[in-house]
C-alpha positions as CSV (number, residue, x, y, z in Angstrom):
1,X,-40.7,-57.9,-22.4
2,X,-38.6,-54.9,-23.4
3,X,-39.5,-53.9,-26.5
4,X,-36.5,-53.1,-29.3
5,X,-37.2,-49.1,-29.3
6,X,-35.4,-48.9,-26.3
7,X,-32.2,-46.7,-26.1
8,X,-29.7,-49.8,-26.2
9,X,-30.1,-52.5,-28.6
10,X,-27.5,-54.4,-27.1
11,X,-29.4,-54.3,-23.5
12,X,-32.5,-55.5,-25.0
13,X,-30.4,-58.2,-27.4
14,X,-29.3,-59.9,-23.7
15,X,-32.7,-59.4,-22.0
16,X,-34.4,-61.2,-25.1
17,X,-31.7,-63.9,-25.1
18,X,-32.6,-64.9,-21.4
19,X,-36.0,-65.1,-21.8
20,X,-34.7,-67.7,-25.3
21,X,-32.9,-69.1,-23.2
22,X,-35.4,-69.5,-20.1
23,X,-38.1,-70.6,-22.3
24,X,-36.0,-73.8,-24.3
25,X,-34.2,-74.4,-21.1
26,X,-35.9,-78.4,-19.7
27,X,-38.2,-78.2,-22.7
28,X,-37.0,-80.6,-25.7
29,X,-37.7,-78.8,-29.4
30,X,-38.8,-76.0,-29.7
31,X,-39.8,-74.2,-32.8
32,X,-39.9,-70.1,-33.9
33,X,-43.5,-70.3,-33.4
34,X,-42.9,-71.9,-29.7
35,X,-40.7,-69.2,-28.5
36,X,-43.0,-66.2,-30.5
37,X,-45.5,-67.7,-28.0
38,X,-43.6,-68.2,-25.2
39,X,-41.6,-65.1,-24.9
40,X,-44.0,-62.6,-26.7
41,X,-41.3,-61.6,-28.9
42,X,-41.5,-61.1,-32.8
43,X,-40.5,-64.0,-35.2
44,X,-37.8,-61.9,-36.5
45,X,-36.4,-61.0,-33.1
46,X,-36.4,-64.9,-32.0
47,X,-35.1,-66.1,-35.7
48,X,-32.2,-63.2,-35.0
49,X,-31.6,-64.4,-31.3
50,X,-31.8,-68.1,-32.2
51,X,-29.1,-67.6,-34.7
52,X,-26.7,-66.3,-33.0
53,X,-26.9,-68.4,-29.7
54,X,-26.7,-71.4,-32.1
55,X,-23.3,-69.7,-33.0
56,X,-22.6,-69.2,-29.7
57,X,-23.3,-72.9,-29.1
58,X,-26.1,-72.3,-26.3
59,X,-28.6,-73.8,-28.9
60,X,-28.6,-76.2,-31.6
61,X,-30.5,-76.1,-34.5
62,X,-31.9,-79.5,-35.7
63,X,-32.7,-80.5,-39.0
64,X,-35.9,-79.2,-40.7
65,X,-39.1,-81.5,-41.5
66,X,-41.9,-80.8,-42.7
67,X,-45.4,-80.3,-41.7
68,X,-44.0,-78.4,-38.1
69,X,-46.6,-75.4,-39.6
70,X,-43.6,-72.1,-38.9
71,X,-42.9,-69.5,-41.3
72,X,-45.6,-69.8,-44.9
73,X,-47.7,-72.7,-45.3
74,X,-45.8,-76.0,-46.1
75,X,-42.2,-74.4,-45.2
76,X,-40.7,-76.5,-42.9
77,X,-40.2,-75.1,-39.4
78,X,-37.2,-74.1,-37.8
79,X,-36.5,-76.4,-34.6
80,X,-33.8,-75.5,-32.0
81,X,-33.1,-77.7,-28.7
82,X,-31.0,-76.3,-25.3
83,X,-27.5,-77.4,-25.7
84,X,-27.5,-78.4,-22.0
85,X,-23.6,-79.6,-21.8
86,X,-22.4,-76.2,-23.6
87,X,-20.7,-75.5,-20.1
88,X,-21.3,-75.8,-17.0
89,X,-21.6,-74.1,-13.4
90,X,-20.5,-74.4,-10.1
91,X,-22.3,-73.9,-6.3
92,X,-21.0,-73.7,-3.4
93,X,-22.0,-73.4,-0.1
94,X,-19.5,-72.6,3.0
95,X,-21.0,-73.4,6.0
96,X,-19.5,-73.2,9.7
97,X,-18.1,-76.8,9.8
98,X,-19.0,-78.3,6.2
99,X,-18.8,-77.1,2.3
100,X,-20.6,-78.2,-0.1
101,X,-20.1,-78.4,-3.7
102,X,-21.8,-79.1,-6.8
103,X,-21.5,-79.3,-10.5
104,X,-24.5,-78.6,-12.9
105,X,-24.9,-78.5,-16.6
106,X,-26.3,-75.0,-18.3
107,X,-29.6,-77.0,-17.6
108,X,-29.6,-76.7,-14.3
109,X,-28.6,-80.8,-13.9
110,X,-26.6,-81.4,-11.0
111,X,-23.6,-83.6,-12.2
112,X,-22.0,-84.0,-9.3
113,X,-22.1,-83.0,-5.3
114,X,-19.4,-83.7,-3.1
115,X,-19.1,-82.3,0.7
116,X,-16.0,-81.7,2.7
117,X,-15.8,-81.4,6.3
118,X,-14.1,-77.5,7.5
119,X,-12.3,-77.5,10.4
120,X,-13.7,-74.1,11.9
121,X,-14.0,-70.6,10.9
122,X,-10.6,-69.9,12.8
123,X,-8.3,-71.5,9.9
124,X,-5.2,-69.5,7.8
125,X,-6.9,-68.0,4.8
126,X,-4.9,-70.4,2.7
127,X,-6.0,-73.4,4.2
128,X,-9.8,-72.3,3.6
129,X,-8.5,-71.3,-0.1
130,X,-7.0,-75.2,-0.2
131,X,-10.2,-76.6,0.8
132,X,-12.1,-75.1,-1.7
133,X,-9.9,-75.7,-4.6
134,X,-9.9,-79.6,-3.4
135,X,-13.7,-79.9,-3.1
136,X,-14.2,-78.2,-6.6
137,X,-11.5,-80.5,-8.4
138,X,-12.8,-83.3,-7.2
139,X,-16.4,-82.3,-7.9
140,X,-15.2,-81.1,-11.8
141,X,-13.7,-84.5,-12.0
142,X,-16.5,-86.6,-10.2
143,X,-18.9,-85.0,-12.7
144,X,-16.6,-85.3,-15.8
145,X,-16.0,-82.2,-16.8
146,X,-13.1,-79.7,-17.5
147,X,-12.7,-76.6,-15.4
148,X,-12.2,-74.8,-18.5
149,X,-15.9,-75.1,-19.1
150,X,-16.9,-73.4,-15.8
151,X,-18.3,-70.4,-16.4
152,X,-19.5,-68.5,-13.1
153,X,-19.2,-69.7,-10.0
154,X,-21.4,-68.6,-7.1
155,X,-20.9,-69.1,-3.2
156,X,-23.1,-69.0,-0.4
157,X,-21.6,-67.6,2.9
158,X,-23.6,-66.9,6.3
159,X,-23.3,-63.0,6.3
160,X,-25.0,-60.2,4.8
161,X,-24.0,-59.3,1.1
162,X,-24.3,-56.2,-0.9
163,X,-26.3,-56.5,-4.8
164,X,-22.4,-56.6,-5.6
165,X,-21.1,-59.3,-4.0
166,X,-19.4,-57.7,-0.7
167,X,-19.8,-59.4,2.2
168,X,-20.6,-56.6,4.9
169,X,-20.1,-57.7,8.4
170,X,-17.6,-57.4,10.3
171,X,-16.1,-60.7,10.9
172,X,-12.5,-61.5,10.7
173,X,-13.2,-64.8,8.7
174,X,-14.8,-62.6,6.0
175,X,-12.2,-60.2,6.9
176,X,-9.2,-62.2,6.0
177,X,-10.7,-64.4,3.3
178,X,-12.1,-62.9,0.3
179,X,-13.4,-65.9,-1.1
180,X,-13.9,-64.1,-4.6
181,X,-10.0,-63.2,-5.3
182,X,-9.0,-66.0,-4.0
183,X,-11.3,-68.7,-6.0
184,X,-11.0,-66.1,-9.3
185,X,-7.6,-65.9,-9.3
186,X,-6.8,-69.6,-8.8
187,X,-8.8,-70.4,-11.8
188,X,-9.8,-67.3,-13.8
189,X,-13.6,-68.3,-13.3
190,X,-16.3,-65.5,-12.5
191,X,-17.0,-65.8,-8.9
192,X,-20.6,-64.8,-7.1
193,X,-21.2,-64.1,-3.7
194,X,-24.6,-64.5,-2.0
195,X,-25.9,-64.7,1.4
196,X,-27.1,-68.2,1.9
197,X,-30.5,-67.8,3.3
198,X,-30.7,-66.0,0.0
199,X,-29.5,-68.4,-2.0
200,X,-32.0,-70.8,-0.2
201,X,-34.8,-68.7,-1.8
202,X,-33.6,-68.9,-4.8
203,X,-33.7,-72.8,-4.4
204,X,-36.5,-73.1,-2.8
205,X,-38.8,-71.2,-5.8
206,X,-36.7,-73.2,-8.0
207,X,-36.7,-76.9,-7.5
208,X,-39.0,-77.5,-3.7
209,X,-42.4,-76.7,-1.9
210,X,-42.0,-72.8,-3.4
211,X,-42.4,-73.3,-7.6
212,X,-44.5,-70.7,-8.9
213,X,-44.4,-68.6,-5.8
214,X,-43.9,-64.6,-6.0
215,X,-43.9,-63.8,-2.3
216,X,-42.3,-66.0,-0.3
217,X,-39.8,-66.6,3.0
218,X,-37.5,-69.0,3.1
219,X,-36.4,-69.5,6.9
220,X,-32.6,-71.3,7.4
221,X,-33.7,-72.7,10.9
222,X,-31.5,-74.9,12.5
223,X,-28.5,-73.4,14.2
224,X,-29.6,-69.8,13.6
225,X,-32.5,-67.7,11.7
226,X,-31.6,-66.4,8.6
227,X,-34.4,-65.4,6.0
228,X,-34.3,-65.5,2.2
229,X,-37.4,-62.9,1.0
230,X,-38.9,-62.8,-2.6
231,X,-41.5,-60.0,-3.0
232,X,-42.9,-60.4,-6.3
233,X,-40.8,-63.0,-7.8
234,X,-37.9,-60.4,-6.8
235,X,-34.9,-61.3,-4.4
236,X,-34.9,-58.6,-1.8
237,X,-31.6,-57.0,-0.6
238,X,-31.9,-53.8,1.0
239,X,-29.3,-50.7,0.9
240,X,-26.5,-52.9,2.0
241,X,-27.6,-56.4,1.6
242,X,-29.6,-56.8,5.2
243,X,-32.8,-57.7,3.8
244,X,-33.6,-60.6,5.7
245,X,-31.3,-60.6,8.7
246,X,-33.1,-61.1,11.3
247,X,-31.4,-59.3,14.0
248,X,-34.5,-57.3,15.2
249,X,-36.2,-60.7,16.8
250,X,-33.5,-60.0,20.2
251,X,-36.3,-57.4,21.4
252,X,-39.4,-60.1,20.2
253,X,-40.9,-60.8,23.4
254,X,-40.6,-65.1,23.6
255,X,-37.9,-64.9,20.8
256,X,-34.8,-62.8,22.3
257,X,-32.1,-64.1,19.6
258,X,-31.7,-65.3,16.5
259,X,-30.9,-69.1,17.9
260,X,-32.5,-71.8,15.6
261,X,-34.7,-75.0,15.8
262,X,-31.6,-77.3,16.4
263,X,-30.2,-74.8,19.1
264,X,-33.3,-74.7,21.3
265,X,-34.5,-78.6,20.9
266,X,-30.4,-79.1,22.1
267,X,-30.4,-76.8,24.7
268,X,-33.8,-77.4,26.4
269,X,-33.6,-81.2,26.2
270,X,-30.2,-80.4,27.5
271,X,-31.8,-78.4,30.3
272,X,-34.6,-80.9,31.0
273,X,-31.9,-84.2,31.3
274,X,-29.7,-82.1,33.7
275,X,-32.7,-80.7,35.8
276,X,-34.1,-84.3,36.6
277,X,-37.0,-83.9,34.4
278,X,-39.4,-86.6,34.0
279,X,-42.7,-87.2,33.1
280,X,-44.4,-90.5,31.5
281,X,-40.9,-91.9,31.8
282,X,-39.1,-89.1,29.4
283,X,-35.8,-88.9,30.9
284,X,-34.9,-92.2,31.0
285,X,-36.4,-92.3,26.9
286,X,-34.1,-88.9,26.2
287,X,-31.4,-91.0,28.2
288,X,-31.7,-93.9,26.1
289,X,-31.4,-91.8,23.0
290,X,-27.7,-90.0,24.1
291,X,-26.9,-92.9,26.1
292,X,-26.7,-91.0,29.4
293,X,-24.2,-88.4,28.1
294,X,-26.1,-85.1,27.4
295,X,-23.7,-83.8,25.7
296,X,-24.7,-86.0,22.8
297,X,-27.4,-85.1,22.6
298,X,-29.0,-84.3,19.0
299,X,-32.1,-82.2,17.9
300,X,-33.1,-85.3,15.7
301,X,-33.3,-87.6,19.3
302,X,-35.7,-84.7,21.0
303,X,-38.0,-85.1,17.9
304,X,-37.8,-88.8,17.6
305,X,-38.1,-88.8,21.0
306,X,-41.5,-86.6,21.0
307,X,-42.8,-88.7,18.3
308,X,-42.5,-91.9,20.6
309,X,-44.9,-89.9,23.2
310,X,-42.0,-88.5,25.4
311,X,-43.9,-85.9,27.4
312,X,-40.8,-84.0,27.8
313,X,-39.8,-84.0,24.6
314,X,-43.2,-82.7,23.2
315,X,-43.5,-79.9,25.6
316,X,-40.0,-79.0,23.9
317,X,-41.4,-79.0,20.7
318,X,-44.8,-76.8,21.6
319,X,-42.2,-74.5,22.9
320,X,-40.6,-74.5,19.7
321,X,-43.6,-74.1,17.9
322,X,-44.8,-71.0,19.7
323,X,-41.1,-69.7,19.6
324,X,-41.3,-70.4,15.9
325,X,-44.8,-69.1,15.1
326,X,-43.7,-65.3,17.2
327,X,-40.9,-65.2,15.1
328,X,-42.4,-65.9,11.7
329,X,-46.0,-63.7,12.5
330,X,-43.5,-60.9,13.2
331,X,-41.6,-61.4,10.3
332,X,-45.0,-62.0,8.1
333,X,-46.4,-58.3,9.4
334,X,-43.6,-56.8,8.0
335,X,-43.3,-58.5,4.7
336,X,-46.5,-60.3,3.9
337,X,-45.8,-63.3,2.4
338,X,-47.8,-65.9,1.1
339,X,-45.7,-68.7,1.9
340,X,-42.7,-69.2,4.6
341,X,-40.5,-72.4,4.4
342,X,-38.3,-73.6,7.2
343,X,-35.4,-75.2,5.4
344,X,-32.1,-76.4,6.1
345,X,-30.8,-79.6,8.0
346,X,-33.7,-79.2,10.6
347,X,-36.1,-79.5,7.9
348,X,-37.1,-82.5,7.8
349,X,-38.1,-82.7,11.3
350,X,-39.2,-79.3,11.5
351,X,-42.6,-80.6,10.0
352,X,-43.8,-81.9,12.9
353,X,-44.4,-78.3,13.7
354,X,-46.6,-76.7,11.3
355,X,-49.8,-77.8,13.0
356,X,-48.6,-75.9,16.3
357,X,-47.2,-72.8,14.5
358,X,-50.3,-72.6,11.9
359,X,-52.5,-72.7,14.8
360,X,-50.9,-69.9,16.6
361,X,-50.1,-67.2,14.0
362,X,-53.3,-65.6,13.6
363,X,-52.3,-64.6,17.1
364,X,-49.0,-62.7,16.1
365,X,-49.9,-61.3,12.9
366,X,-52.9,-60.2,10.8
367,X,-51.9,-61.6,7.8
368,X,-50.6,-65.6,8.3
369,X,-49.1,-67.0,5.7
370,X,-48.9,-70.7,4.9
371,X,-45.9,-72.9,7.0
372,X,-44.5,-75.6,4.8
373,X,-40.8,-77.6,5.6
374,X,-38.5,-77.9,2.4
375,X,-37.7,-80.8,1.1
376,X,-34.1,-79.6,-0.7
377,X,-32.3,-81.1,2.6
378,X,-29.2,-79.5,3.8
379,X,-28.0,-79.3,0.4
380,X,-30.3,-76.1,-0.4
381,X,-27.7,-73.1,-0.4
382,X,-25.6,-75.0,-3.0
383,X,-28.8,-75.4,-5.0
384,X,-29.5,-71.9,-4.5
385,X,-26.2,-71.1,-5.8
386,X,-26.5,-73.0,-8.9
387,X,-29.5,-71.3,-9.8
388,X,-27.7,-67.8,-9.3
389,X,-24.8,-68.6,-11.0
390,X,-27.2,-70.0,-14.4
391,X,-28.8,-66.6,-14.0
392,X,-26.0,-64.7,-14.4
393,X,-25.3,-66.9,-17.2
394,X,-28.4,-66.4,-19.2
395,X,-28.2,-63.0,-18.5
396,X,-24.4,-62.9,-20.2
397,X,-25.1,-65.6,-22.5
398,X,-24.2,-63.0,-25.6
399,X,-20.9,-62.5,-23.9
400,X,-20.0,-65.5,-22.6
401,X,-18.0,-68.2,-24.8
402,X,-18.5,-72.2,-24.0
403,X,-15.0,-74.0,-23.6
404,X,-16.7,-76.6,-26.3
405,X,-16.7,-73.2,-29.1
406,X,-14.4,-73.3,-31.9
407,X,-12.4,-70.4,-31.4
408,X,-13.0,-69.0,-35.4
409,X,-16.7,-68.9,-34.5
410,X,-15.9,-66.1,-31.6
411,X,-16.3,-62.5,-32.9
412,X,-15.3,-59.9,-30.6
C-alpha cells in the first residue's frame, strides 16, 4: 500500500480508495477495524476514505450498534456496506459475426446480457455504430437501468491495443470505425478499448478456473489463437499492445498459423469426409452428423463424433492435441506460466484434450504449466470487459459522480 508521505496526496487518496473499495466490494458490513485489516491502512485513513465515498454514494454507512468492539471500548463501531446499484457498467465484446453486451452493477453483478448477430466486418461504419447503440439500449433497458448511470464502458475487439486504448493494426474495419468516438459521442459515457484475449484474462482470474492466479495464459482457441498473459497478477501489453499476439507460431514447426481448435477439427474432418476416409465406420458416423453435406460440418460434430469412438474423428483430435500442446510449450518457454486456459466457444469441448496435450508438453518445453478449459463460455470477453471497466472505476471512484447523487452533495 502506498503510504501517505508520498509526493501527491491526491494519488495516494484514489489508490487507498480502491483498495476500500476492493475490499467491501461482495463482502456485506464491514467495519473500520475490517478494512484497517484488510487494506493495511491506518483507522484515520479508512475513517477519512469512508467518509467521503459515503458522500460520494459508493458506500453507505449503516446505523451504529453496540458491542461491534471499533474505536474505545464500548463505542459502537462504525459499519459501512458497498452500495452495489450506485451505477453501473457496460461490456462489450465485438466479435467477427456476433456482439455481445452486458450490464453489471458497481458489484460486478451482471444485470443483463443480450447478443446481436453482425453481419460481417465489411459494413458502413454507421451501420456498426447502429448496432451497438441497439444492443446497449436494449441491454440498459432489459436490465433496468438508465444510461445516465453508466459510467465507463469497455469493449473488447480482436486486434492488438496500446495501454491507451488504440487499436494498432492495420485493418480497414478498425480503420474506419473508431469504436471509442463513436460510442462516447452518442452517449457522453467513458469508453475503454481492450484486446479481447486480454480481456479474457481478466475474466478468467476473475470469475473461472484462474481465481487467485498471478501467472497465467488465457488462450482464445477456436477460430484463431489469441493469448491474454498475466505475469504477477499484472496484464501484460508490450510497447504497443502485442503482448500476446501470437504471430510468431507461423515458423513453429507442426503449428504454421495462428488457426484455432474450431478451424482445424473443421477443416481436417472436412479433409477426411472428402478424401473417402474410413475407419471403424467413421465416415458414414461424420456423415450422419452433417447429413452428407460437409459443408456443415461443425467442430462440436468431430468431437461428439470422437467421443462415440469414431476413429477418424479421434485421430483429429490427437492431432489437435499435439498441435495444441507445440503451441502452448512454446508459448510457456517464453512466459512461464503456471496455468494456461483454452477459452472461448471451443471450450467446452476443448477439454477432451488436456490429457493429450499434458502428456506431451514436457516434450516442447522445460517448464509445463497446468492445461485447464474455462468454463466462462463464449461470453468471456464481455466478462472481461466488465471487469476492466469496474477497475477503471475504482480507480476514479473520487472523481466519478453516480447518476443516483444529489447534485448539492458534488464539490468540485
Amino acid at each position: 500500500m502506498i503510504s501517505e508521505t508520498a509526493p501527491s496526496t491526491q494519488l495516494v487518496r484514489r489508490v487507498n480508495a480502491k483498495a476500500i473499495l476492493k475490499a467491501m466490494r461482495g463482502t456485506g458490513v464491514m467495519t473500520g477495524t475490517d478494512l484497517m485489516a484488510g487494506t493495511g491502512l491506518s483507522r484515520a485513513t479508512v475513517i477519512s476514505i469512508c467518509d467521503e465515498l459515503v458522500r460520494l454514494g459508493w458506500l453507505r454507512e449503516l446505523e451504529n450498534q453496540r458491542g461491534a468492539g471499533d474505536y474505545i471500548k464500548g463505542r459502537p463501531a462504525r459499519r459501512f456496506t458497498f452500495n452495489d446499484r450506485a451505477a453501473s457498467v457496460l461490456g462489450i465484446d465485438i466479435g467477427a459475426n456476433k456482439i455481445t453486451a452486458i450490464v453489471a452493477d458497481v458489484a460486478g453483478t451482471s444485470l443483463a446480457r443480450i447478443t446481436t448477430p453482425f453481419r460481417s466486418y465489411n459494413v458502413a461504419a454507421d451501420e456498426r455504430a447502429d448496432v451497438l447503440d441497439r444492443i446497449a439500449a436494449d441491454a440498459l433497458e432489459k436490465a433496468g437501468v438508465p444510461a445516465d448511470s453508466v459510467l465507463a464502458v469497455s469493449v473488447g475487439v480482436a486486434a492488438p491495443v496500446s495501454r491507451d486504448g488504440e487499436v494498432l493494426q492495420a485493418q480497414e474495419f478498425w480503420k474506419s470505425f473508431d469504436v471509442r468516438k463513436r460510442v462516447s459521442e452518442r452517449h457522453g459515457w467513458h469508453v475503454l478499448l481492450e484486446n479481447d484475449a486480454n480481456l479474457a484474462a481478466l475474466a478468467e482470474r476473475w470469475q473461472g478456473t484462474a481465481v487467485g492466479v498471478d501467472n497465467l495464459v488465457v488462450m482464445l482457441a477456436a477460430d484463431r489463437l489469441g493469448a491474454g498473459i498475466l505475469e504477477s497478477g499484472r496484464l501484460l501489453h508490450g510497447q504497443l499492445g502485442g503482448f500476446g499476439e501470437l504471430g510468431y507460431l507461423d515458423n513453429v514447426g507442426g503449428v504454421g498459423d495462428t488457426h484455432g481448435i474450431a478451424h482445424y477439427a473443421v477443416l481436417w474432418g472436412q479433409q477426411a469426409l472428402s478424401s473417402g476416409i474410413t475407419g471403424s465406420g467413421s465416415k458414414s458416423r461424420l456423415n450422419e452428423l452433417c447429413r452428407g453435406n460437409t459443408a456443415d460440418l461443425t467442430a462440436e460434430m468431430v468431437f461428439a463424433a470422437a467421443a462415440e469412438g469414431d476413429s477418424t474423428a479421434k485421430d483429429i483430435l490427437d492431432r489437435l492435441a499435439t498441435r495444441m500442446a507445440r503451441a502452448i510449450g512454446s508459448l510457456s518457454t517464453l512466459v512461464n506460466p503456471e496455468l494456461v486456459v483454452l477459452a472461448g466457444g471451443v471450450a467446452e469441448s476443448a477439454r477432451a484434450l488436456i490429457p493429450a496435450i499434458e502428456k506431451q508438453l514436457p516434450e516442447f518445453t522445460f517448464t509445463p504449466p497446468r492445461v485447464e478449459t474455462s468454463a466462462l463460455g463464449d461470453g468471456i470477453v464481455s466478462i472481461g470487459a466488465i471487469r476492466h471497466a469496474l477497475d477503471y472505476v475504482e480507480d476514479h471512484a473520487l472523481d466519478l459522480y453516480p447518476a443516483s447523487l444529489p447534485k448539492e452533495a458534488v464539490q468540485i
